[in-house]
N, C-alpha and C positions, 0 to 999 in steps of 0.2 A: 317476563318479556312476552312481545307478542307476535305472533306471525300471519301475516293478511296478504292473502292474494283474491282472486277478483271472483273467487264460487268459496274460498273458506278461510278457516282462520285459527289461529292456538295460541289459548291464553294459557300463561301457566302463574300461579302464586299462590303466597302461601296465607294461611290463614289459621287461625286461634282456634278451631273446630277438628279435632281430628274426623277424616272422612269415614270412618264408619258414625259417627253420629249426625250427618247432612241428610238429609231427606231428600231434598232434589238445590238444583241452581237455576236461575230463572234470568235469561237475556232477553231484554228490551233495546230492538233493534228503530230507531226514528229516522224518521228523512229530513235531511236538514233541511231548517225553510230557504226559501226563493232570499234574495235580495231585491231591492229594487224601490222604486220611487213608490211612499206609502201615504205623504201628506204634501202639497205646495200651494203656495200663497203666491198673485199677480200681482199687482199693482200697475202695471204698465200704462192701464187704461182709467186711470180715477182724473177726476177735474181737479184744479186747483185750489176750489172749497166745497165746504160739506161738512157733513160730521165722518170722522172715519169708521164709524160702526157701521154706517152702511154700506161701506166697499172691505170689511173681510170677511173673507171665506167662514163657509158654515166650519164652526167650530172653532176658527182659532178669536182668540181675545187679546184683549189688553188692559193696563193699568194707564192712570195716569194719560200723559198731554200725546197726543199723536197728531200730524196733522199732513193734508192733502196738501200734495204739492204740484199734480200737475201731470200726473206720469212716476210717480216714485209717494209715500210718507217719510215723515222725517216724526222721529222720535224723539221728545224732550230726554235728558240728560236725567237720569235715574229711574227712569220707566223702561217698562217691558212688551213688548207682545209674544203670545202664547202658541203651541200649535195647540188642535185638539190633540184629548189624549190618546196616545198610538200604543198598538200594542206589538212589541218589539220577542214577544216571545221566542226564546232558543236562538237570540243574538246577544253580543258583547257589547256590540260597537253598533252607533249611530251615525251617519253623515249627514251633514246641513252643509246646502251649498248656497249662500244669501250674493244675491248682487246688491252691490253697495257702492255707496261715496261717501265723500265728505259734503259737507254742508258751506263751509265756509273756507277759501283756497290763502286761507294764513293760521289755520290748525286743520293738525287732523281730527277727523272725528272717531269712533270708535264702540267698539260692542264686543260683550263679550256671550257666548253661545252656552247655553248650560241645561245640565241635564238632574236629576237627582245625582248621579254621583261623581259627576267631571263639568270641567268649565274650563271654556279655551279664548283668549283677548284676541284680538286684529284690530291696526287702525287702518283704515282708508286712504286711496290719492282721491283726485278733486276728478276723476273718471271713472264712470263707472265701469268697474271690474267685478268676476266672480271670487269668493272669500268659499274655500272650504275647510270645513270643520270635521277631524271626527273625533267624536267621544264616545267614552266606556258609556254604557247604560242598564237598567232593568229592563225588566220584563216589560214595564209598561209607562211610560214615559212621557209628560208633556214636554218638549223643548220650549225653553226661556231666552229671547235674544233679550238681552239687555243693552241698554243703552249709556255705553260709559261717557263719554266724550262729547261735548260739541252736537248736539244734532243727529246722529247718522243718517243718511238718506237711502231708505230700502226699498229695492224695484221690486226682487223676488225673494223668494223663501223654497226649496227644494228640500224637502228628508227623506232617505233612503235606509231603509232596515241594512244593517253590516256596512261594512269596513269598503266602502265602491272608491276607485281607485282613478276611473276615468267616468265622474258621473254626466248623464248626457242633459 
């Protein structure tokens, strides 16, 4: 068990070494990292055509059909866009917060958000609303939105290193 107050502390446990043969114990004390907003994607401002490589952000990518719609892309149906790679180091958890719709107002559209080791679905209404996600993650992570459904149509893209509960 252990006992922590705000200048010390007492571990106590047992261990396979009887203590005359330990030499010394060695505490490595870290500061946990910040939270907080590490990579985002705009779209708000792109024309209605073009190629979309020229309006994303340095570092993130894509696979496959994307296209300019005007104020938002809209993603063919089994494509992705990428962020760059972020390094999540001494977090669990990842949050993406994607503004999103639907494409077409008699299905929904849909995407699902992934990480190397979790992935989370959402479909869309025909307004754009904010969509948050959080996933478990590594240490160093690209997020993948995928594109399950219909089109989705994506304004922005938001990642926050940890588990952010009210992200701005």
């Amino acid at each position: 068990s252990a006992y922590i107050n705000l200048t010390s502390f007492r571990a106590d446990w047992t261990d396979q070494t009887a203590p005359e043969n330990v030499a010394s114990y060695t505490l490595e004390v870290k500061q946990k990292p910040t939270s907080g907003l590490i990579a985002e994607a705009d779209w708000s401002e792109v024309p209605s055509s073009g190629s979309a490589a020229n309006y994303m952000p340095e570092g993130w990518t894509y696979n496959g059909s994307v296209y300019l719609e005007g104020g938002y892309i809209s993603i063919s149906s089994g494509y992705s866009i990428f962020s760059p790679e972020l390094d999540l180091t001494g977090f669990d958890k990842v949050t993406v917060v994607v503004r999103a719709k639907n494409e077409y107002s008699w299905t929904n559209s849909a995407i699902s958000v992934k990480t190397s080791v979790d992935s989370k679905y959402a479909e869309f209404t025909s307004d754009f609303a904010d969509y948050t996600f959080v996933l478990n993650c590594g240490g160093s992570e690209k997020i993948e939105i995928y594109s399950e459904l219909y089109y989705p149509n994506i304004q922005s893209v938001k990642v926050y290193a940890g588990e952010v509960t009210a992200p701005q």
